[in-house]
C-alpha positions in Angstrom: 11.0 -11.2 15.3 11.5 -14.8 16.2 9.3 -17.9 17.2 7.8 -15.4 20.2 5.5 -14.3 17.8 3.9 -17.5 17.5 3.1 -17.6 21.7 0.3 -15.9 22.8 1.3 -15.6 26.8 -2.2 -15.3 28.7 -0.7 -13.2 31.4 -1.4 -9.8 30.0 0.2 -7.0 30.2 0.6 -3.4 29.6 3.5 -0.8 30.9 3.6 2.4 30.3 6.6 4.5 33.0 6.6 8.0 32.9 10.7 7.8 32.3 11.9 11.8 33.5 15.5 12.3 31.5 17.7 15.5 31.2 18.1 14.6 27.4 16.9 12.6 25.0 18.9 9.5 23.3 19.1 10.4 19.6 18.1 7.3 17.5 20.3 7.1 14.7 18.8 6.2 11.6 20.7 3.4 9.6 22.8 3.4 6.1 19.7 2.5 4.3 17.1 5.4 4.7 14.0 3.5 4.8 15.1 1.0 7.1 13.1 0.7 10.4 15.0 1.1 13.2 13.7 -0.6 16.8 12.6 1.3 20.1 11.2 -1.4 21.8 11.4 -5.4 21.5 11.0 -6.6 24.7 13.7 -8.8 24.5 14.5 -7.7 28.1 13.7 -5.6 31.5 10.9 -3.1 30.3 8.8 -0.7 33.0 5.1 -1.1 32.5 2.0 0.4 33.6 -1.9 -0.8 34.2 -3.3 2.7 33.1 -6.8 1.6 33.0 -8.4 -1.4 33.0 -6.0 -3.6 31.9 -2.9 -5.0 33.7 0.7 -5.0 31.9 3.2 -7.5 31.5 6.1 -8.8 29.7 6.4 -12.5 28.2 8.0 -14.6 26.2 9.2 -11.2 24.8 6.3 -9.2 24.7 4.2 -7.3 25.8 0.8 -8.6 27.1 -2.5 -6.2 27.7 -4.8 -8.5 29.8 -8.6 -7.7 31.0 -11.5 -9.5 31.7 -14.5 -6.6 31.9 -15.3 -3.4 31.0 -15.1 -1.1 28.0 -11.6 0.4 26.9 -8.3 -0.8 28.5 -4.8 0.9 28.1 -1.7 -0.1 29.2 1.6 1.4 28.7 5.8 1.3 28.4 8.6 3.0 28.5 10.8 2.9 25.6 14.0 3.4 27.3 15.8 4.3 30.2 16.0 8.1 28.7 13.8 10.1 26.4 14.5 9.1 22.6 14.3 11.6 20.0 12.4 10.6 17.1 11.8 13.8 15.5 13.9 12.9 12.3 11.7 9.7 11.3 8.1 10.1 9.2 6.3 6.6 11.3 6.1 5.0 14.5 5.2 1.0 13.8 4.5 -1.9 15.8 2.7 -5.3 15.9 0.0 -6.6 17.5 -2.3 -9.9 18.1 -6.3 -9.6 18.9 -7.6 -12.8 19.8 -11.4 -11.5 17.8 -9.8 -9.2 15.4 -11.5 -6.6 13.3 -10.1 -3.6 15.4 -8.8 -0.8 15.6 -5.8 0.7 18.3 -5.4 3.6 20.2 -1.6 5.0 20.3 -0.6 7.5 22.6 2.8 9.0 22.9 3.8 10.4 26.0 7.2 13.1 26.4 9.4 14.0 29.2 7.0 16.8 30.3 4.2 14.6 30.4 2.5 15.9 27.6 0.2 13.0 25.5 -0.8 12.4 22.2 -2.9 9.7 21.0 -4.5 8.5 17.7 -6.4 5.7 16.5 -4.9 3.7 13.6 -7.7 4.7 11.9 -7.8 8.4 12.2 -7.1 9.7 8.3 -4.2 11.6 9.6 -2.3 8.7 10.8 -2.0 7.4 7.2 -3.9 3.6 6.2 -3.9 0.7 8.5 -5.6 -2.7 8.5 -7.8 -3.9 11.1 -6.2 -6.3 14.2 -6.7 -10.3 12.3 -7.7 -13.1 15.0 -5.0 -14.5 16.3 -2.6 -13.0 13.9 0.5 -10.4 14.0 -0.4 -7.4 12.1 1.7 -4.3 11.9 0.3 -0.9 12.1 2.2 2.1 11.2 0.8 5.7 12.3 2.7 9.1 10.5 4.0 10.7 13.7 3.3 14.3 11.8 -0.3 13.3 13.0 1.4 14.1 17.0 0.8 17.4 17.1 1.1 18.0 20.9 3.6 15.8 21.9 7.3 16.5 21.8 9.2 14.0 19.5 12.4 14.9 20.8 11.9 13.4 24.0 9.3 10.7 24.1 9.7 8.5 27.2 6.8 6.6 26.5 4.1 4.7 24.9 0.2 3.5 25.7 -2.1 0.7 23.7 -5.9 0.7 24.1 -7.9 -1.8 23.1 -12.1 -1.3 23.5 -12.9 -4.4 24.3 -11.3 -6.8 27.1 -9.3 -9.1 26.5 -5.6 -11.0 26.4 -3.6 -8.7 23.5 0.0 -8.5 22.3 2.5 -5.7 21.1 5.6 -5.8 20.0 8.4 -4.6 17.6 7.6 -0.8 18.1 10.3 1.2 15.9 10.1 4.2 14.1 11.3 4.8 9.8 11.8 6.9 7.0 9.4 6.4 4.1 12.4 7.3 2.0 11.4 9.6 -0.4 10.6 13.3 2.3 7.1 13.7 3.3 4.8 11.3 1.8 1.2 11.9 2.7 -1.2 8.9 2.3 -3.6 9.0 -0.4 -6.6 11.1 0.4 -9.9 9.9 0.8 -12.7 9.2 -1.8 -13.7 13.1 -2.6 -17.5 13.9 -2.7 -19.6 16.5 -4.6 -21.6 17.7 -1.6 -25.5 18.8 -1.3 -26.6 20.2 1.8 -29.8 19.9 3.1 -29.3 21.6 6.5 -27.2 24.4 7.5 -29.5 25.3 11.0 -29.5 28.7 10.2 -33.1 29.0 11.5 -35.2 27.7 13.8 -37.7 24.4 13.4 -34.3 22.9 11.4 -34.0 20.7 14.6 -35.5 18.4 17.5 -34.7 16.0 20.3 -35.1 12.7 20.7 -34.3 11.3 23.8 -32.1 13.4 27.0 -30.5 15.6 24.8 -32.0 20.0 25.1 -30.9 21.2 21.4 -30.5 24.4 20.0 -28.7 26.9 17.8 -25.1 28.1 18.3 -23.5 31.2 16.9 -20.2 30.3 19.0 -18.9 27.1 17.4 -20.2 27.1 14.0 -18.4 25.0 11.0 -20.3 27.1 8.1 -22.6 29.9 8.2 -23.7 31.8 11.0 -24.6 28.9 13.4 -24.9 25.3 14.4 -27.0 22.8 16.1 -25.6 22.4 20.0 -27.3 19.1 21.7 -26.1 19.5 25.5 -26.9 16.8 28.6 -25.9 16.9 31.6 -26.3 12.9 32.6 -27.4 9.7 31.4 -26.1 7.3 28.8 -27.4 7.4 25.3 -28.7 10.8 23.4 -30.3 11.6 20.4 -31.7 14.7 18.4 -31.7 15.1 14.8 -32.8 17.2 11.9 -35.4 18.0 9.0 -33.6 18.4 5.8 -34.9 21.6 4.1 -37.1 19.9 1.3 -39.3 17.2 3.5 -39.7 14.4 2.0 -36.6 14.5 0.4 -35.2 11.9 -2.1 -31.9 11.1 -2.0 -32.0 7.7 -3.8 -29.8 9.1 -6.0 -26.9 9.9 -3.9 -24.2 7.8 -2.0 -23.5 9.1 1.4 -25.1 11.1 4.3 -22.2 13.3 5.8 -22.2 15.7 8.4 -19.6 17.4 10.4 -19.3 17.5 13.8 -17.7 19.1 17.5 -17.2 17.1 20.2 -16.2 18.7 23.6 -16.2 15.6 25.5 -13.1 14.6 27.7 -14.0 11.0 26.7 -11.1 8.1 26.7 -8.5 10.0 28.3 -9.3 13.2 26.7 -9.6 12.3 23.7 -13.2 12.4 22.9 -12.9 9.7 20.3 -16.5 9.1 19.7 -18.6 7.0 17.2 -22.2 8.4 16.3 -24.9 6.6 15.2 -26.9 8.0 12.6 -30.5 7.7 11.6 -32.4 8.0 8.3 -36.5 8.2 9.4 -38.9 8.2 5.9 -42.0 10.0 5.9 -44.0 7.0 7.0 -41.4 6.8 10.4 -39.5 3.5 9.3 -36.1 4.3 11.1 -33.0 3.0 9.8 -30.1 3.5 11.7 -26.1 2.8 10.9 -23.0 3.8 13.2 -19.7 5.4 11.8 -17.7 2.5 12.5 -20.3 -0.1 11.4 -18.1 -2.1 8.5 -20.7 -0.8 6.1 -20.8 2.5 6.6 -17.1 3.6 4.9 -14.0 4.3 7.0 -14.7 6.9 9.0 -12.8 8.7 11.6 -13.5 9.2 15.2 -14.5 12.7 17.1 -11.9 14.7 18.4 -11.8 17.1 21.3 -12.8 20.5 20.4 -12.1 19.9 16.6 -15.0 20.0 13.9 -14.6 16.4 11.8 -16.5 15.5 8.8 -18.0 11.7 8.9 -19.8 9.8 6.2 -21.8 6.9 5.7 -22.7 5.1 2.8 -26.5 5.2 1.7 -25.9 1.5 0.9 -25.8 0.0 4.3 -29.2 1.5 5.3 -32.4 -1.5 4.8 -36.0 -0.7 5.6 -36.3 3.0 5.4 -37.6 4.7 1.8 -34.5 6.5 0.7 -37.1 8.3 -1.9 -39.4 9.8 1.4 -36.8 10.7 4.3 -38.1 12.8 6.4 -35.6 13.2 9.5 -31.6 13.2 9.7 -31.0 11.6 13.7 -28.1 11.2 15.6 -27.4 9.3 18.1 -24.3 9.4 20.7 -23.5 7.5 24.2 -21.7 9.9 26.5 -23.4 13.3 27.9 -22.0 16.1 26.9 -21.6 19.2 24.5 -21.8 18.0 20.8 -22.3 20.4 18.0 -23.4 19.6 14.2 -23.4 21.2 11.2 -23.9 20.9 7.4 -25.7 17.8 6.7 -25.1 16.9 3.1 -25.7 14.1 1.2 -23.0 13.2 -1.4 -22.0 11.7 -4.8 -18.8 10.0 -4.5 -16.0 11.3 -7.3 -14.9 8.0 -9.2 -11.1 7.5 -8.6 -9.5 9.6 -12.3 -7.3 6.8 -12.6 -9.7 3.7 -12.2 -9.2 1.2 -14.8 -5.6 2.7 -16.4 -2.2 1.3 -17.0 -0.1 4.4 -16.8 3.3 5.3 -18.2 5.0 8.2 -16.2 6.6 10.3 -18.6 8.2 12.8 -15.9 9.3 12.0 -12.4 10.8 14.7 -11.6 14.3 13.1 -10.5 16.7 15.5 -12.1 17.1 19.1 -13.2 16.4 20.2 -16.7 12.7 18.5 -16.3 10.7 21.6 -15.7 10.5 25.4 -16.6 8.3 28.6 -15.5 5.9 30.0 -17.2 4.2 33.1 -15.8 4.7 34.2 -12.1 5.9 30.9 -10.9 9.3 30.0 -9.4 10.0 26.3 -9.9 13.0 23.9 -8.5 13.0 20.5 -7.7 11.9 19.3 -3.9 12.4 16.8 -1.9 10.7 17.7 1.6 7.0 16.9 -0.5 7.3 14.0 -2.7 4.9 11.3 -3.8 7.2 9.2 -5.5 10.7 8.7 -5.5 13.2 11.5 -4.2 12.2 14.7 -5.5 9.2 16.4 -7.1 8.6 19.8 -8.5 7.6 22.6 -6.1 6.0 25.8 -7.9 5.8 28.9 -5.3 4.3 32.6 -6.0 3.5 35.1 -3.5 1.2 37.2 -5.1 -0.7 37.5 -7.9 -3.5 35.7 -9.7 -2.5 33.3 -12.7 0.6 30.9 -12.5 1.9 28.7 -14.9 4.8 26.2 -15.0 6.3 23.4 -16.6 7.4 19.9 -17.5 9.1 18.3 -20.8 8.3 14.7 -21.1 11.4 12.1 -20.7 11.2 11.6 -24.7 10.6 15.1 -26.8 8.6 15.1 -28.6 6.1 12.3 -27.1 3.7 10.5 -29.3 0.9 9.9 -27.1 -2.1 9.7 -29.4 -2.4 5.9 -28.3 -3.3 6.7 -24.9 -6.9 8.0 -23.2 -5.5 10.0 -20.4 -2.9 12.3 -19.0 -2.6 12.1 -15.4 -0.4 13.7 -12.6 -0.2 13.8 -8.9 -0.7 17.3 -6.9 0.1 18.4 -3.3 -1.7 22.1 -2.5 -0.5 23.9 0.6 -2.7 26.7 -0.3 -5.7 27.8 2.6 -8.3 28.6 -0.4 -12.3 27.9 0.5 -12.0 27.9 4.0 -8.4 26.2 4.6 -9.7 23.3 1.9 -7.5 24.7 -1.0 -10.1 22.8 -3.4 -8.8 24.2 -6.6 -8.8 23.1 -10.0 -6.0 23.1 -12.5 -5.5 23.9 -16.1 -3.4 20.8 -17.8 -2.0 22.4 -21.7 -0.2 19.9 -23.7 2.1 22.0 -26.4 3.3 20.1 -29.4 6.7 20.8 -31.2 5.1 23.3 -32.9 4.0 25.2 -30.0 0.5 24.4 -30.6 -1.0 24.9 -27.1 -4.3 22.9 -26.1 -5.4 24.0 -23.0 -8.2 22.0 -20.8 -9.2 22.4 -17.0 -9.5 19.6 -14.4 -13.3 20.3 -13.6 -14.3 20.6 -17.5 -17.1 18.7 -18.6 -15.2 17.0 -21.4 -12.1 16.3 -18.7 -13.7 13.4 -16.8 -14.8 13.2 -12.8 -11.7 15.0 -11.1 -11.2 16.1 -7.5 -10.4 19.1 -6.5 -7.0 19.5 -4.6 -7.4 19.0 -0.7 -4.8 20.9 1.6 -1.5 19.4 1.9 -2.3 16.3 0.7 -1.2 14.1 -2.5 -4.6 13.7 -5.0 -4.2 12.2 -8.7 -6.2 14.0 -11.4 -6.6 12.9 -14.7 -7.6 14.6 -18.2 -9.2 12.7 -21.3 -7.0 13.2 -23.7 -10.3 13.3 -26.6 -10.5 16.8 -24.5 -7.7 18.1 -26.3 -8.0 20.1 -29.8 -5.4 21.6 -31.8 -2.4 20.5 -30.7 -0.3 17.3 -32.7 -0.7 14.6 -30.0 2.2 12.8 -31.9 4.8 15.4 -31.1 3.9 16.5 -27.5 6.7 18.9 -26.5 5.4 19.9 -22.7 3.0 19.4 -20.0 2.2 22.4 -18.4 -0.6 23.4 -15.3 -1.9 26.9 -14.9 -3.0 27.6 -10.7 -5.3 30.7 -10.3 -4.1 31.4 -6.4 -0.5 32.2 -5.7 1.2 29.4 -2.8 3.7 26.6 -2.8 2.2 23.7 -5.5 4.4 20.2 -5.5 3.8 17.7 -8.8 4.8 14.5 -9.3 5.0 11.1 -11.6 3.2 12.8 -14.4 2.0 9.9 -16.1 -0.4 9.2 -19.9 -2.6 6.0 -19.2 -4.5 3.5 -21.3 -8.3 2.4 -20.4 -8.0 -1.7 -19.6 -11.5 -2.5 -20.1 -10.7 -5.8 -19.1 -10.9 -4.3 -15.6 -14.1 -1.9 -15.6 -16.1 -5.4 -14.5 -15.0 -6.5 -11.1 -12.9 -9.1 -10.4 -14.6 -11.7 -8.7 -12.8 -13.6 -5.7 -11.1 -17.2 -6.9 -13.5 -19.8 -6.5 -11.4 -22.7 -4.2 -13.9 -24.5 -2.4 -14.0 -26.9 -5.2 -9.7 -28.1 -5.0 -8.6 -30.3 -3.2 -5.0 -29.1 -2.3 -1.7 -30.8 -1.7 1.4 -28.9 -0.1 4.9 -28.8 -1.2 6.3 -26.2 0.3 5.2 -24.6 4.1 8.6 -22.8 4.6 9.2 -24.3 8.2 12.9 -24.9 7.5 16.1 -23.3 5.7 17.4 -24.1 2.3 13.9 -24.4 0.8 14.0 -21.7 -0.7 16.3 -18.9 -3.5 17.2 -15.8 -4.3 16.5 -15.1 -8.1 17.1 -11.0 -9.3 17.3 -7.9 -6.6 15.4 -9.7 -3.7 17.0 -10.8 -0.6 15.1 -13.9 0.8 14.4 -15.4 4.4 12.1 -17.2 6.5 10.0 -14.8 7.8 7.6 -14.1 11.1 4.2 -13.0 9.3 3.0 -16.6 8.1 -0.5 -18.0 6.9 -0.3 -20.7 9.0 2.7 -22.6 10.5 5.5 -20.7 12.4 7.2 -19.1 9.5 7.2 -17.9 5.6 9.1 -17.1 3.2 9.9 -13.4 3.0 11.3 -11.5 0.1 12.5 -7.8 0.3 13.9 -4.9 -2.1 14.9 -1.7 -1.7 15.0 -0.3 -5.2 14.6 -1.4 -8.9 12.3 -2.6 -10.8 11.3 -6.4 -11.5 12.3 -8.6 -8.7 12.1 -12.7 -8.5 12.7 -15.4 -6.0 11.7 -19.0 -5.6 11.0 -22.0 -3.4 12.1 -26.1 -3.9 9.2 -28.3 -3.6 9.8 -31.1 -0.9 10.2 -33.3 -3.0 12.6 -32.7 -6.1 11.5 -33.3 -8.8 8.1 -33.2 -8.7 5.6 -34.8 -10.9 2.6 -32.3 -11.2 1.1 -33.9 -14.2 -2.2 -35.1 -12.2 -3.1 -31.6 -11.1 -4.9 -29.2 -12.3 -4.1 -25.6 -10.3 -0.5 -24.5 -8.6 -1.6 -22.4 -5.6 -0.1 -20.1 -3.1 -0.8 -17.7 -0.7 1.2 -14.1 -0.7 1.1 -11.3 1.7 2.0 -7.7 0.3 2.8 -4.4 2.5 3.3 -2.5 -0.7 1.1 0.5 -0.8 1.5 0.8 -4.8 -1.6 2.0 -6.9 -2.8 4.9 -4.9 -2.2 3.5 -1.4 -2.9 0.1 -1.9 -1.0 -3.1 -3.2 -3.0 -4.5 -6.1 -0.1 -5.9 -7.5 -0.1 -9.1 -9.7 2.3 -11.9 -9.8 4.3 -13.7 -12.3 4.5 -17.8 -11.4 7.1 -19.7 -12.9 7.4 -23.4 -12.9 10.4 -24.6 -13.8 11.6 -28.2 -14.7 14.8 -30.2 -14.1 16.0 -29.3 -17.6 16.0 -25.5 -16.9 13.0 -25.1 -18.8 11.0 -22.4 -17.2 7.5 -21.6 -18.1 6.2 -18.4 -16.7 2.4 -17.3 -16.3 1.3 -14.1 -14.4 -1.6 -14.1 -12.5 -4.1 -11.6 -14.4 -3.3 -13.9 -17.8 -7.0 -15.0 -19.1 -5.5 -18.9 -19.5 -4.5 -19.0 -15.7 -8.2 -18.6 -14.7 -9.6 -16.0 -12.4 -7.4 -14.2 -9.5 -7.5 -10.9 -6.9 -4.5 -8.5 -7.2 -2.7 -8.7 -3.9 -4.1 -6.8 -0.7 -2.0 -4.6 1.6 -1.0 -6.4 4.7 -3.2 -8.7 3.9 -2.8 -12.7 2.8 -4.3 -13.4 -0.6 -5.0 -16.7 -2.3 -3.9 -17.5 -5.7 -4.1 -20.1 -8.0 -2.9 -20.9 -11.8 -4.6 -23.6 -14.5 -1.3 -25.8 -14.9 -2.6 -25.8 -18.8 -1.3 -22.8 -19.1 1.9 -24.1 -19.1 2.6 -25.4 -22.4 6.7 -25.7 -22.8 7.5 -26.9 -19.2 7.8 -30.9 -18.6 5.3 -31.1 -15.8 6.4 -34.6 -14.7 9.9 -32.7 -13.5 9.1 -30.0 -11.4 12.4 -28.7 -9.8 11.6 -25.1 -8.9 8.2 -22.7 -8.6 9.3 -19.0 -9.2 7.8 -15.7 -8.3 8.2 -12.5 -10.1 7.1 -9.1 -9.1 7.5 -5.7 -10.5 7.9 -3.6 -7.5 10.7 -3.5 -4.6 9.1 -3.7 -1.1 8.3 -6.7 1.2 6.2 -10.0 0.1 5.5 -13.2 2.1 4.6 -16.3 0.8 3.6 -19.6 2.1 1.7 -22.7 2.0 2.4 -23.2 -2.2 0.5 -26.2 -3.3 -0.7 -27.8 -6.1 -4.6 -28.7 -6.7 -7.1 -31.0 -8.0 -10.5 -30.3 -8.8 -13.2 -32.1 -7.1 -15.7 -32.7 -9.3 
């Protein structure tokens, strides 16, 4: 992208051109795997369309959704002259500018036959996404596994809606690998579920306003039937529920959920529906939160004839006795046929890893890593992976019992200095209602064949998940839950499955507690520094590469036109470095060295969290290095994905480096991906 991104055109636009071809133009993916490669820049002539509400256009090179009123506005484009086939890639990305911020976007994908898809960037199948930032680019990647109904082969189109009216920009759409097969993004918080109704019977229900209720037996999520709420006009509906123990006390729980069929043709057929949900104490003090509200969790949005699950946290509700509720209420905006189910309140599973510095012991990057145990056929994959190229794929047909295999990268494995064994597993099995939900046995067998044998969902373990259907989810075991077995001489790691099916594991990993890190980290206080820049990145040569990072000025900047932007492919521990404007530099009367980074690495279960290593380095050579998380550098956040992040360093922890000849300030990272920094300063206190 170039300085285009820094114009905001007011004419609006949006194009979408239904473009009929014969075939479709193959995109070619390039050398390197993971590379994005571009649809749609809108460097040139594009066909657009005003599909509702909104008018299209194309400036300064790109494209421009403008509206003034209303609720939801779409425009669209063609992406070529011909259909494109983008069947072989896992995303579609692209960037856009909100002038609020805070939202979400609707993507649709339209083929040669007409057929549409669309999802919101929020929708869990698409994979994370930020929200829109005022006034900023922000790119937005959706797995296109998510279209289901669409034919990637020949896609001749694309559409953007925004809510709310307004002047918005898009840009930059291409498609790319993740590079390592099918990568699913990491699942959502899992919940230990308590349901208070299942409408079963009668008096479970009632309405509220313009909404007739009833039972269902013919669209039921669980049991024998459901609660329909039909209307025929009129905007805003609502009927609820009494839980089955009234008044019920769920002050000890942390989130109402509830699950949900929406037959609605709403927003292009779509449905896509929030629903506002109600929590009424016995003495009638109503407290209501939407699924969308900020507080109530990420949540996704109904979908057309499909039962979805939404939850909303306990914590966002003020004024109603969580110790006395006496009603469960729904609210929704369109008429329609909605139908609910299984109201639950939940306890959320703490994340297994939370608080761990892992060591992977077993990636699963070369044969000779694995073996079978009983009724399992095992071989490396690398369709399903989590991290890297390959995993390990178990399969059995039949059968009930299956165990398999891995040997740690050193054998034997002294691991009696860590507090966990942890591993990554991907369940294709339709167990429990299509959920998989399953547990797994986790032996560790010393050198001796001393087998110790303990089960994801024992008591001793610590809180696990269960596995979720065709998605990656991390489980770890305590390792005081082990028994027998030499934890000095660990030989293999091996996982018993009760159900036969196709089982992927990856990055097996033993993990040390930081305790440092059970209290949370509390945001850098800055108000207090008065800051002076050296370095804004608005021009070349102010800047290096340093080890296995290519460097540039870049188009995603905290304030100016550009950044500096620092990419990897591969390896392990990358650095690069600016020149402050003035060379050298006395820094002697500061007290802080500042800068602000941007991350898109989705490291450490799907987000960044990443810290950085800052090194100052005189006119000598002398460098002085201090990471970010070091207790003499003062308090920091770990890096945010796709978002900018503020950090700051006590020049006293410096101790070697002459501070009065400044000549270089350094950046070190551990992962390969793509950073942006900008605006580095250094920073006085103000008393």
């Amino acid at each position: 992208m170039s300085m285009k991104k820094k114009m905001f055109s007011l004419l609006g636009v949006m194009a979408l051109v239904l473009v009929l071809g014969v075939s479709a133009v193959a995109v070619t993916a390039q050398d390197e795997e993971s590379a994005p490669v571009t649809l749609q820049d809108f460097a040139g002539e594009v066909a657009t369309e005003d599909v509702y509400q909104a008018v299209a256009s194309v400036a300064d090179g790109v494209l421009v959704s403008t509206s003034d009123t209303g609720e939801w506005h779409t425009i669209g484009a063609a992406l070529g002259a011909d259909p494109v086939d983008i069947s072989g890639y896992d995303q579609l990305c692209f960037t856009v500018t909100d002038p609020v911020g805070g939202n979400t976007v609707g993507v649709k994908l339209v083929d040669a036959s007409g057929a549409a898809t669309e999802r919101w960037t929020d929708n869990e199948a698409v994979g994370g996404n930020p929200k829109t930032a005022e006034n900023q680019w922000t790119t937005m990647c959706l797995n296109l596994i998510a279209y289901t109904e669409v034919d990637l082969t020949q896609i001749t189109q694309i559409q953007f809606t925004m809510f709310a009216a307004g002047v918005y920009n898009f840009d930059d759409i291409s498609v790319q690998m993740f590079g390592q097969g099918v990568q699913a993004a990491p699942p959502p918080q899992q919940l230990i579920l308590t349901v208070v109704q299942d409408f079963e019977q009668e008096d479970t229900y009632y309405s509220d306003y313009q909404a007739d209720v009833s039972l269902s037996t013919d669209v039921v999520y669980g049991g024998a039937s459901s609660l329909l709420a039909s209307s025929a006009e009129g905007e805003w509906h609502a009927f609820g529920a009494y839980p089955s123990e009234r008044p019920l006390d769920v002050s000890g729980y942390d989130k109402v959920c509830f699950w949900i069929y929406d037959t609605t043709a709403n927003n292009d057929g779509a449905a896509a529906n929030t629903v506002g949900v109600s929590l009424i104490d016995a003495a009638g003090t109503k407290a209501e939160v939407w699924t969308d509200h900020a507080d109530a969790g990420d949540n996704p949005k109904t979908v057309q004839n499909e039962w979805v699950q939404m939850c909303v946290n306990l914590s966002a509700y003020t004024g109603a006795d969580m110790t006395q509720i006496d009603k469960i209420q729904f609210a929704l905006y369109w008429a329609g046929d909605y139908y609910v189910d299984d109201i639950a309140f939940a306890i959320a599973i703490p994340d297994p890893a939370a608080n761990l510095t892992q060591t992977v012991v077993q990636d699963f990057e070369q044969e000779d890593t694995y073996y079978s145990d009983y009724q399992a056929d095992v071989s490396l994959s690398t369709d399903v992976v989590y991290g890297g190229a390959s995993s390990l794929l178990a399969s059995s047909a039949e059968g009930e019992w299956h165990a398999f295999g891995a040997y740690p990268s050193e054998r034997p494995l002294d691991v009696s200095g860590y507090d966990k064994v942890c591993f990554w597993i991907y369940d294709t099995t339709a167990n429990n209602d299509g959920a998989a939900a399953n547990t797994v046995g986790v032996s560790l067998i010393d050198a001796a064949g001393t087998k110790a044998e303990v089960w994801t969902d024992h008591a001793d373990a610590g809180a696990n998940p269960k596995t979720v259907q065709n998605e990656w989810v991390q489980m770890c075991v305590n390792l005081s839950a082990y028994t027998g077995a030499d934890m000095t001489q660990i030989d293999k790691i091996q996982f018993a499955l009760y159900w036969a099916g196709d089982y992927y594991i990856d990055d097996i990993s033993f993990g040390v507690l930081n305790e440092e890190a059970v209290v949370e980290v509390p945001e850098p206080v800055v108000e207090n520094l008065e800051f002076t820049a050296v370095q804004d990145f608005e021009q070349e040569d102010t800047y290096y590469s340093d080890y296995q990072a290519d460097v540039s000025l870049g188009d995603i900047a905290f304030s100016g036109a550009s950044s500096l932007m620092a990419t990897s492919a591969e390896g392990e521990w990358h650095a690069f470095g600016a020149y402050p404007s003035e060379r050298p530099l006395d820094v002697s009367g500061y007290d802080k060295v500042c800068f602000w980074i941007y991350d898109t690495t989705t490291n450490n279960s799907g987000e960044a969290a990443n810290t950085v290593g800052v090194s100052l380095i005189d006119a000598a050579g002398t460098k002085g290095e201090v990471w970010t998380d070091n207790p003499d550098a003062g308090v920091n956040p770990k890096t945010a994905t796709n978002e900018w992040t503020q950090m700051c360093i006590n020049l006293s922890a410096y101790a070697d480096v002459d501070l009065t000849q400044i000549d270089k300030i350094q950046f070190s990272l551990y992962w390969a991906g793509t950073y942006y920094v900008d605006d580095i300063s250094f920073a006085q206190v103000v008393p």
